[in-house]
N, CA, C and O atoms as a GROMACS GRO file, in nm:
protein
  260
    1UNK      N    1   0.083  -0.120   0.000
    1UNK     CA    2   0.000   0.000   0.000
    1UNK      C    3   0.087   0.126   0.000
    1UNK      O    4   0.069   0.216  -0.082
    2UNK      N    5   0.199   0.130   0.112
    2UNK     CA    6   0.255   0.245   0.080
    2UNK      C    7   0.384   0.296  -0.045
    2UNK      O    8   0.445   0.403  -0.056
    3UNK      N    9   0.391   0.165  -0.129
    3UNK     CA   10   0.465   0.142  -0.234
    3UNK      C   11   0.347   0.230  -0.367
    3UNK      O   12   0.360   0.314  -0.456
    4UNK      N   13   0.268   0.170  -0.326
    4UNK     CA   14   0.178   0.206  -0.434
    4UNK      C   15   0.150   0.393  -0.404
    4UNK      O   16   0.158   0.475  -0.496
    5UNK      N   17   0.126   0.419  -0.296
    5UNK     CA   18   0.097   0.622  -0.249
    5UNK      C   19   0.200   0.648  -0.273
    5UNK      O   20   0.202   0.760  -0.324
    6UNK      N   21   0.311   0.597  -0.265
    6UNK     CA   22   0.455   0.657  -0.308
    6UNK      C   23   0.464   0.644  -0.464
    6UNK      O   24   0.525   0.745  -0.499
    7UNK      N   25   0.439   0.583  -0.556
    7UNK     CA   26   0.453   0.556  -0.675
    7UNK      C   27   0.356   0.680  -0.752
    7UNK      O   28   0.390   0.752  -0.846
    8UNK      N   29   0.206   0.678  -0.667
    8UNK     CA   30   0.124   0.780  -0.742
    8UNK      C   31   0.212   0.937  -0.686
    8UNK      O   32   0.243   1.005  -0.784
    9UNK      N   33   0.237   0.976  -0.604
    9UNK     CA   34   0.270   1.073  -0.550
    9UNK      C   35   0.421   1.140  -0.625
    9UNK      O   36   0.450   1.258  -0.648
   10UNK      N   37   0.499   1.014  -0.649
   10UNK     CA   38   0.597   1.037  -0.750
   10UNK      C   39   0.557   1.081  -0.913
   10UNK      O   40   0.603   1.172  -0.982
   11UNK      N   41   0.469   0.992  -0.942
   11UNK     CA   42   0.459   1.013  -1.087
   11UNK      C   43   0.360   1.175  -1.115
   11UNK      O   44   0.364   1.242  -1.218
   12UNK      N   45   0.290   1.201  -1.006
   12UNK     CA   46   0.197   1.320  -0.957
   12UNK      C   47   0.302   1.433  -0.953
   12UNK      O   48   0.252   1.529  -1.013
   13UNK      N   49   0.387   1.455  -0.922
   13UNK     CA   50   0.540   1.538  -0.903
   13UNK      C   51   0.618   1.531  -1.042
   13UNK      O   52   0.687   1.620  -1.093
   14UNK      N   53   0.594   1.418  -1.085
   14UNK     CA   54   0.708   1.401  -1.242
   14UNK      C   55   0.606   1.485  -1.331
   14UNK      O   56   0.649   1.562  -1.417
   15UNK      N   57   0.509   1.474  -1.315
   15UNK     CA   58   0.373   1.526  -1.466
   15UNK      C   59   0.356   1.607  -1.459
   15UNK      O   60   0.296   1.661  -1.552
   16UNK      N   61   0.412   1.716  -1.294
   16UNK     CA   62   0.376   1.845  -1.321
   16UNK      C   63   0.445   1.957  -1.356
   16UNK      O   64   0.537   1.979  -1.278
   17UNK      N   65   0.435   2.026  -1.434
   17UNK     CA   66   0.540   2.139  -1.476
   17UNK      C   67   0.596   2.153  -1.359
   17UNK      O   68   0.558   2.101  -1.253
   18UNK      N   69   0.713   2.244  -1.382
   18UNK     CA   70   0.788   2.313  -1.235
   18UNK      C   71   0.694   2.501  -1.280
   18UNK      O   72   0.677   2.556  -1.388
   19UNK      N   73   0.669   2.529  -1.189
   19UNK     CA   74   0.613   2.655  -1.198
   19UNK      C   75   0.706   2.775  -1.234
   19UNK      O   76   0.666   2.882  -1.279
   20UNK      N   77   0.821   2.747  -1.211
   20UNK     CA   78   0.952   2.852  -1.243
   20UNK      C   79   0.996   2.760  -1.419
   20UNK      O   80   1.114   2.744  -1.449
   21UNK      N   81   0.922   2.727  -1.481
   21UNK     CA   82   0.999   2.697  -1.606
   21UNK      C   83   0.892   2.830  -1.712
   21UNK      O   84   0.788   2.890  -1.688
   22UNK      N   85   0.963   2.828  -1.801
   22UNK     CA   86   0.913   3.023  -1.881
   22UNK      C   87   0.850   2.893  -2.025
   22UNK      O   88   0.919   2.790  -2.022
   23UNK      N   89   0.774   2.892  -2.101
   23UNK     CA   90   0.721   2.855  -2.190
   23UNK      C   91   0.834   2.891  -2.301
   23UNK      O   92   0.912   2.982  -2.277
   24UNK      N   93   0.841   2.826  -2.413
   24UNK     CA   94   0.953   2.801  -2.514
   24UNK      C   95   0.904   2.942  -2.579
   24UNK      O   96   0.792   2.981  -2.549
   25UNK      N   97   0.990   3.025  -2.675
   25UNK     CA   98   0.937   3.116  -2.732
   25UNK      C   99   0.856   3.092  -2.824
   25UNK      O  100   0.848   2.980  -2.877
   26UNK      N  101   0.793   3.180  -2.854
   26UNK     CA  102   0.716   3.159  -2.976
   26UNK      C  103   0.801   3.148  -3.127
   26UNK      O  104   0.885   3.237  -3.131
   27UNK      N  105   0.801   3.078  -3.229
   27UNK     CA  106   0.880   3.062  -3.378
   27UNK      C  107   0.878   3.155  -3.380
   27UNK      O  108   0.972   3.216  -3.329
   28UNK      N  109   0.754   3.238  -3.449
   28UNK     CA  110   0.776   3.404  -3.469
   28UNK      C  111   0.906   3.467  -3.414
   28UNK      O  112   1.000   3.505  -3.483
   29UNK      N  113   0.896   3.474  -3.261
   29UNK     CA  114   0.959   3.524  -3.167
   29UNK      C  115   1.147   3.472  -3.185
   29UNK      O  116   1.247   3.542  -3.167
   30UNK      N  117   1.138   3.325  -3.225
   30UNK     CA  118   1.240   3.236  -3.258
   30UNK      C  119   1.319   3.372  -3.412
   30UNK      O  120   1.410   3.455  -3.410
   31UNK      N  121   1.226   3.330  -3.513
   31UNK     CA  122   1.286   3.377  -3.616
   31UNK      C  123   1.296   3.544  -3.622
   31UNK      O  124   1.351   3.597  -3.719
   32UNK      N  125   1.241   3.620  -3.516
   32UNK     CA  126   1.286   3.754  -3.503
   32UNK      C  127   1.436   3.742  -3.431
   32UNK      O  128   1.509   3.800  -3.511
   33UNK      N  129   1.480   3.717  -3.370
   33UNK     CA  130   1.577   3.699  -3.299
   33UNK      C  131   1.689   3.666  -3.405
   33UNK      O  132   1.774   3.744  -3.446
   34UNK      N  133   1.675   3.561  -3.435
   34UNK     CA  134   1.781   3.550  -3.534
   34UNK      C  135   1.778   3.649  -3.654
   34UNK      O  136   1.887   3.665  -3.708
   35UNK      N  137   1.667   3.724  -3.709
   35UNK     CA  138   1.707   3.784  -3.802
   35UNK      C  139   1.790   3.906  -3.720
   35UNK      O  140   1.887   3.960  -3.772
   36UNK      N  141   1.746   3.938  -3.601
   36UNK     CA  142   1.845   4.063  -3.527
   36UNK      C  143   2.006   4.000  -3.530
   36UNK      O  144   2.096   4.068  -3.578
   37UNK      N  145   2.027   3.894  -3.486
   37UNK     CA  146   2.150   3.864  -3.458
   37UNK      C  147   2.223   3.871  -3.600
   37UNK      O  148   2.340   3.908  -3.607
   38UNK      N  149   2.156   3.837  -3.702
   38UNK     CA  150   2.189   3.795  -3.837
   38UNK      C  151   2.234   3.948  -3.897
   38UNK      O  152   2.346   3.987  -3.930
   39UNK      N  153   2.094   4.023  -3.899
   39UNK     CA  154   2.140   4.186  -3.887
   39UNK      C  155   2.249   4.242  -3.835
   39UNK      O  156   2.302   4.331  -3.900
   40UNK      N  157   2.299   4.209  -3.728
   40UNK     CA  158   2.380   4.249  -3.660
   40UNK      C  159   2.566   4.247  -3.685
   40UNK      O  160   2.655   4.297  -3.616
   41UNK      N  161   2.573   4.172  -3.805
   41UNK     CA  162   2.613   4.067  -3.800
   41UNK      C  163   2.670   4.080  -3.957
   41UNK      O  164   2.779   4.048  -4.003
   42UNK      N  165   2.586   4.123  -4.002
   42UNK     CA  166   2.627   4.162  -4.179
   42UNK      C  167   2.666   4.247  -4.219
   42UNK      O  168   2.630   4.356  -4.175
   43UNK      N  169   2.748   4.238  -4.310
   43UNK     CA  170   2.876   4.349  -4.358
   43UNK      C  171   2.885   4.441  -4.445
   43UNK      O  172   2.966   4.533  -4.456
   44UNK      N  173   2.772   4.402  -4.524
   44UNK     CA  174   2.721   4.434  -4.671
   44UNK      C  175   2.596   4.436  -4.749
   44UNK      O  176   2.554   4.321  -4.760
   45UNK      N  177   2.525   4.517  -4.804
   45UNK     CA  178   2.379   4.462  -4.881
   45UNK      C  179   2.382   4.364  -4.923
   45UNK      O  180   2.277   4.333  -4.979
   46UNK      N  181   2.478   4.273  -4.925
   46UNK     CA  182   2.433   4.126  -4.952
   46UNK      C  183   2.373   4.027  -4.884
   46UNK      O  184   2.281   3.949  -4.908
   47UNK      N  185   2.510   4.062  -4.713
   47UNK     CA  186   2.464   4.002  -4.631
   47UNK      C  187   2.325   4.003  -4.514
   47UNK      O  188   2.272   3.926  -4.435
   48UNK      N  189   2.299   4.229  -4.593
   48UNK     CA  190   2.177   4.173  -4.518
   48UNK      C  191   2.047   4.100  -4.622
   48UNK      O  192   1.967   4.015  -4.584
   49UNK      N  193   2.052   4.140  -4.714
   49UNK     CA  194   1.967   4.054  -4.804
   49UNK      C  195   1.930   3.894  -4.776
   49UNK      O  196   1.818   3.845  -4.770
   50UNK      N  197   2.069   3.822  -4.757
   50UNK     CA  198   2.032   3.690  -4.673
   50UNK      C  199   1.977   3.729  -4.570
   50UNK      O  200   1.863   3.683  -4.562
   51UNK      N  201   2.001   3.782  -4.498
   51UNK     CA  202   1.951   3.795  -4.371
   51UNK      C  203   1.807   3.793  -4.371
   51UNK      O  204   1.729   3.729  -4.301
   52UNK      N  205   1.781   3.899  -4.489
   52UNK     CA  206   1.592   3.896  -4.503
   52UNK      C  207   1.518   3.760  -4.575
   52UNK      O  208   1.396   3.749  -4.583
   53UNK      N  209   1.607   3.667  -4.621
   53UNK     CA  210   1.539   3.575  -4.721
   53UNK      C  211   1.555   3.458  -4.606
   53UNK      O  212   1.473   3.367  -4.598
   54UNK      N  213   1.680   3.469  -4.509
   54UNK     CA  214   1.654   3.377  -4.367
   54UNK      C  215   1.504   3.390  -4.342
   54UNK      O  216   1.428   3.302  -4.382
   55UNK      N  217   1.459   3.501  -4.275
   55UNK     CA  218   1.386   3.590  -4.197
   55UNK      C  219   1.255   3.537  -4.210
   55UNK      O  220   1.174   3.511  -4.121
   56UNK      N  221   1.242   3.521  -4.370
   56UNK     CA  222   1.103   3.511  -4.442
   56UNK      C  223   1.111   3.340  -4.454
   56UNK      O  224   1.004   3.288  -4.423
   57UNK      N  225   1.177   3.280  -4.477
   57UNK     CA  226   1.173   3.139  -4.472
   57UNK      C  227   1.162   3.108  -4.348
   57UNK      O  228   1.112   2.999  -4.322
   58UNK      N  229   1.201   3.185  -4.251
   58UNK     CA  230   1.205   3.109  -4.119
   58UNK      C  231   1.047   3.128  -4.057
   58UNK      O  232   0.994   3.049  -3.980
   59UNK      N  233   0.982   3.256  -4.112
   59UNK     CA  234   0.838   3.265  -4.071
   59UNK      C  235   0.740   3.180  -4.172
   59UNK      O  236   0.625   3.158  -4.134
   60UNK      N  237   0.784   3.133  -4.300
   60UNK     CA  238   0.720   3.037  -4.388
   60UNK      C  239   0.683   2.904  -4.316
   60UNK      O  240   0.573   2.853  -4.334
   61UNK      N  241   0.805   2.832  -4.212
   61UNK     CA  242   0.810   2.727  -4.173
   61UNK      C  243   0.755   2.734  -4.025
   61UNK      O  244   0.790   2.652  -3.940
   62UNK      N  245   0.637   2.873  -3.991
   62UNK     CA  246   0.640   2.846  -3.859
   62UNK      C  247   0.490   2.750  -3.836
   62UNK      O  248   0.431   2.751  -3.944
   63UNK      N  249   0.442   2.700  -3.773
   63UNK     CA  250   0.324   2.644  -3.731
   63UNK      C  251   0.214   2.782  -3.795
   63UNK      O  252   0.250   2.899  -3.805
   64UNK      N  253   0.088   2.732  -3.829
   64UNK     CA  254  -0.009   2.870  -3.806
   64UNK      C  255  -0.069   2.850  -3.706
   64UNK      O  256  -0.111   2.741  -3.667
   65UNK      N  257  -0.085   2.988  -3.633
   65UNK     CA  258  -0.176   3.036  -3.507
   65UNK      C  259  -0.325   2.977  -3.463
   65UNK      O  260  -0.383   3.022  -3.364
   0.00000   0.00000   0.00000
C-alpha cells in the first residue's frame, strides 16, 4: 500500500510542470531573434539581403496560429 501512495505521488510530481519553467518562445519570436542577430552581424547589402530571405523562410516554416 505504501509502495503504491509513493509511486502515485511520485509520478503526480514528475507530470507536473515546475512553476519557475518560462514557456519556449514563440517561432515568430524564434525567427525575429535570429534575423536581429543575423542583422547584426552583416557586412554588406548582400549580407543583409540573406539575412531577409533567412527571416522570411524562417516565418514560412512556422506552425499557423
Amino acid at each position: 500500500m505504501k509502495t503504491a501512495l509513493f509511486s502515485a505521488l511520485l509520478f503526480a510530481f514528475a507530470a507536473a510542470p515546475a512553476a519557475e519553467d518560462e514557456p519556449p518562445p514563440s517561432c515568430t519570436t524564434q525567427c525575429e531573434t535570429k534575423f536581429a542577430e543575423c542583422r547584426g552581424s552583416a557586412r554588406d547589402p548582400v549580407d543583409f539581403l540573406m539575412c531577409k530571405y533567412q527571416y522570411s523562410f524562417c516565418l514560412e516554416n512556422c506552425p499557423p496560429r
